[in-house]
C-alpha positions in Angstrom: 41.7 5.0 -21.9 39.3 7.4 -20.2 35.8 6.7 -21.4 33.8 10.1 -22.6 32.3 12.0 -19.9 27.9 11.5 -20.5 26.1 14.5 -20.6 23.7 14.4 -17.7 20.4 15.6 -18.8 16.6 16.5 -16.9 14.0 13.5 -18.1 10.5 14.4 -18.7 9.2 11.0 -17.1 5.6 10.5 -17.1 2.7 9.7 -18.9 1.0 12.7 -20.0 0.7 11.7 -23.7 -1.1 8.2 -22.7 -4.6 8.2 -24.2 -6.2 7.5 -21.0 -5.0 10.5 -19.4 -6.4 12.6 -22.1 -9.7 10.5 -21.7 -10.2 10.0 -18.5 -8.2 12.5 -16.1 -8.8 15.4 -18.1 -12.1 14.7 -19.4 -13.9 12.6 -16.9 -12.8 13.8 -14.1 -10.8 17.1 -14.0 -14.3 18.6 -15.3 -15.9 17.1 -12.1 -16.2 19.9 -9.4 -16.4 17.5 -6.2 -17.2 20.9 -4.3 -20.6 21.4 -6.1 -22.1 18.4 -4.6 -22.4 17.4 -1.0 -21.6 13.3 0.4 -21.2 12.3 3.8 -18.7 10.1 2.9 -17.4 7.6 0.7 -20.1 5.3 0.8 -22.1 8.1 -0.1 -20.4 9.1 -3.1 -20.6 5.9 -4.8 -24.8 5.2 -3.8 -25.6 8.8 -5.3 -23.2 8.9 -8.0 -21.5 5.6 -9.2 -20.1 6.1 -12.0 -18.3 9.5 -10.6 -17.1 7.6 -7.4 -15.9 4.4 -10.2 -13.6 7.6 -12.2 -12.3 9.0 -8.8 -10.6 5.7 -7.8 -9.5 4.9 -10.9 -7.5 8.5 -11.7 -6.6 8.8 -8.6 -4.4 5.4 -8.9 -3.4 6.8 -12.3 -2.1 9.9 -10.6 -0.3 8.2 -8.2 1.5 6.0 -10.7 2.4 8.9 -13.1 3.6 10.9 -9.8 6.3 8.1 -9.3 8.2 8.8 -12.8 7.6 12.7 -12.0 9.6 11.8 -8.6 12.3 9.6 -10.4 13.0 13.3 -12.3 15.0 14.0 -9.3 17.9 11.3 -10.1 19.2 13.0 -13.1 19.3 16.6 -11.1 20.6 14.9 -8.0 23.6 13.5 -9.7 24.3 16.8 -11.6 24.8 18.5 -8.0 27.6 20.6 -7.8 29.5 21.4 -5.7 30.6 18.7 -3.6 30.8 18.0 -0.5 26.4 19.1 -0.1 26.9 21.9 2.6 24.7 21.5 5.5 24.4 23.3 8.7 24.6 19.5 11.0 27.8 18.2 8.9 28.3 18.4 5.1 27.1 15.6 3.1 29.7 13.7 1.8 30.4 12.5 -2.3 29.9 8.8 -0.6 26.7 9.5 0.9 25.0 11.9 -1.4 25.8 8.9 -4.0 24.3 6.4 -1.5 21.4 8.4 -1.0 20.4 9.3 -4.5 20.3 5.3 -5.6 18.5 4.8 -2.4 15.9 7.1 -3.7 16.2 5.9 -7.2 15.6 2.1 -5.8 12.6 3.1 -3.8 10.5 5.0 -6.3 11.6 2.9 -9.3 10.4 -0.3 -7.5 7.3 1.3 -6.2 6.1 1.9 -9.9 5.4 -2.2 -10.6 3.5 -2.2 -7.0 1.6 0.5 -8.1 0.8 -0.6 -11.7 -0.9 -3.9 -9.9 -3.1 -1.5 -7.3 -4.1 0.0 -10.9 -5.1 -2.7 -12.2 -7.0 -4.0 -8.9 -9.2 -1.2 -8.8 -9.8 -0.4 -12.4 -10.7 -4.3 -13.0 -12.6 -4.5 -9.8 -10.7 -7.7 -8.7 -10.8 -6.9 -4.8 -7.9 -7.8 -3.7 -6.7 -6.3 -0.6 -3.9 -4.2 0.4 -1.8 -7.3 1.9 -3.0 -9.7 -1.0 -1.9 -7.5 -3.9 0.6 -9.6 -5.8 1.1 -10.6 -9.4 0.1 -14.0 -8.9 -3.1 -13.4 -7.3 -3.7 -11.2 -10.0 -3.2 -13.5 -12.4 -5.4 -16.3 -11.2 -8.2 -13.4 -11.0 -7.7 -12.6 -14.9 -5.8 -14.5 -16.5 -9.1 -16.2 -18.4 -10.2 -12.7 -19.2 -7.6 -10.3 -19.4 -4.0 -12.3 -20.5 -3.2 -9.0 -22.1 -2.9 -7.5 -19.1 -1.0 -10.5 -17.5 1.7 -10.0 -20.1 2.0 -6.6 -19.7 2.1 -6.3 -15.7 5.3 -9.8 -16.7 7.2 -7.2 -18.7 6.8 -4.4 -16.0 7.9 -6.6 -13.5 10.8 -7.7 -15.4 11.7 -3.6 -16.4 14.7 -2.9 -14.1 15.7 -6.3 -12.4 19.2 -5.0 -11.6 17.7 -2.3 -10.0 15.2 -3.9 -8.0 18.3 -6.8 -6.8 20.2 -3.6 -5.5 17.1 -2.6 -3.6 16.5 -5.9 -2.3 20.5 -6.8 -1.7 20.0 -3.0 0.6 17.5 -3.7 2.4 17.7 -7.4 3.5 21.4 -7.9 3.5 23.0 -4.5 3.8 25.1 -4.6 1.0 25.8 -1.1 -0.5 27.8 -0.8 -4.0 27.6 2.1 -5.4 29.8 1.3 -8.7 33.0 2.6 -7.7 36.5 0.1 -8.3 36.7 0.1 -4.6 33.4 1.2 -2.7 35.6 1.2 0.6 38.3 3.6 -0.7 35.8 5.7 -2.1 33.9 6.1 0.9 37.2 7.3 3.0 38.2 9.6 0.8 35.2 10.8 0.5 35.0 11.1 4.8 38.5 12.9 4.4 37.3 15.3 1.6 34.4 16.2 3.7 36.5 17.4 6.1 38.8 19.6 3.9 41.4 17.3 3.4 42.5 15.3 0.0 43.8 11.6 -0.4 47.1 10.9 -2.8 46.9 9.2 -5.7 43.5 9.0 -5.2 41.1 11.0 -7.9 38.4 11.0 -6.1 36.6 13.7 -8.7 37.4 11.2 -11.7 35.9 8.1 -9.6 32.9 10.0 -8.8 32.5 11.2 -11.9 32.6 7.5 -13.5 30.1 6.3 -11.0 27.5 8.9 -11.8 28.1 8.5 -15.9 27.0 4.6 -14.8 24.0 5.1 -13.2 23.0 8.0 -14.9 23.2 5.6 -18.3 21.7 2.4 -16.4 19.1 4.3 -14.8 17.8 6.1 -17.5 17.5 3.4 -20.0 15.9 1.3 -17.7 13.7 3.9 -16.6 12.6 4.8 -20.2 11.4 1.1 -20.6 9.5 0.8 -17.8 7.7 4.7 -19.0 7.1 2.8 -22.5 5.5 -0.7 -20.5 3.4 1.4 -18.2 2.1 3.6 -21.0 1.2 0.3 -22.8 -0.6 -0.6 -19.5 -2.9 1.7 -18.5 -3.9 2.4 -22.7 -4.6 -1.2 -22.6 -7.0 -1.0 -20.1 -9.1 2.5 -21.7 -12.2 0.2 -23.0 -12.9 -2.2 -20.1 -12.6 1.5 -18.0 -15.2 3.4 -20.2 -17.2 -0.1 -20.3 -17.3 0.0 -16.4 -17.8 3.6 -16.6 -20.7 3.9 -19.0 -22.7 1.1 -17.2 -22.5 2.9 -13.9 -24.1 6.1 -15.6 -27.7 6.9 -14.8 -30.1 6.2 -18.1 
């Protein structure tokens, strides 16, 4: 029995309703006009005003973590493309490949979100960790003592979307591609020979397509939502040790 076709639908991922956006983007800093004061450089910015400099860093990894779900918006729309084969002036883009490509995108940004969510937490807390040192683990020797709040919070991130980030891994370092499909292999030739104008027999190619998309659209969104709702606990977590950092940095 056919299962019921899902009803693919645009996803307002972000996190505009957190608290610290409200707080600290809009209040702190999106009232801060950086062109009404003059710094040679960085350095500069945080000798002559600290606690300014402190805000900066902080919502710009903020931003950068919220622009990631904004990006993962795309999925949903990618996988409600119509028609198919994509046209394209080079070749036309065929059902295999625009499916290969939109969980490619879907893996990237989806597992960038917990890499980001730890630079977050680096510069907000002030561990220092560098670029090439950022990990969970170092993290958690840094804070564990002080912060196991946070600890438990960046466990449950990381553990948001595991299939997802197994497909990601299982892409890049093996070169296994399954896009859902009964058979990946048939799929992808009849795909090559729809691209080309011609159809397969006793092949739906439309109803196997369909199927696939219906099954990441429902993984991916679910797991997506979670992740939104761990994030969101994350960064509100972390509101009072920012204004604490923030308010001692402020001239008297």
């Amino acid at each position: 029995m056919a299962t019921e076709q899902v009803h693919l639908e645009y996803q307002w991922w972000g996190l505009e309703d957190t608290t610290f956006k409200g707080d600290v983007v809009y209040e702190i800093v999106a009232r801060f006009n950086l062109e009404e004061h003059v710094f040679k450089d960085w350095y500069d910015f945080e000798q002559k005003m600290p606690h300014m400099a402190y805000a900066w860093a902080v919502a710009t990894r903020f931003d950068n973590l919220e622009r990631l779900f904004i990006h993962l918006r795309m999925v949903p729309q990618m996988l409600g493309v119509e028609p198919l084969p994509v046209k394209s002036t080079v070749e036309d883009i065929s059902r295999h490949q625009w499916l290969m490509s939109i969980q490619d995108l879907a893996l990237y940004r989806f597992s960038s979100i917990r890499d980001v969510s730890l630079h977050f937490v680096n510069d907000l807390l002030e561990i220092g960790l560098g670029e090439l040192e950022l990990n969970i683990g170092k993290i958690k020797k840094a804070i564990l003592q002080t912060h196991p709040n946070v600890i438990a919070i960046l466990k449950e991130i990381n553990q948001c979307g595991r299939s997802v980030r197994e497909d990601r891994n299982s892409r890049a370092h093996e070169g296994t591609v399954t896009l859902g499909t009964k058979d990946d292999e048939i799929f992808r030739i009849a795909s090559a020979i729809e691209s080309f104008g011609g159809r397969t027999n006793k092949f739906d190619i439309e109803a196997v397509y369909r199927e696939a998309v219906d099954d990441i659209y429902k993984r991916f969104v679910s797991e997506t939502n979670t992740l939104q709702e761990k994030v969101k606990t994350l960064v509100d977590s972390l509101l009072d040790e920012f204004n604490c950092r923030y308010d001692a940095r402020r001239p008297t």
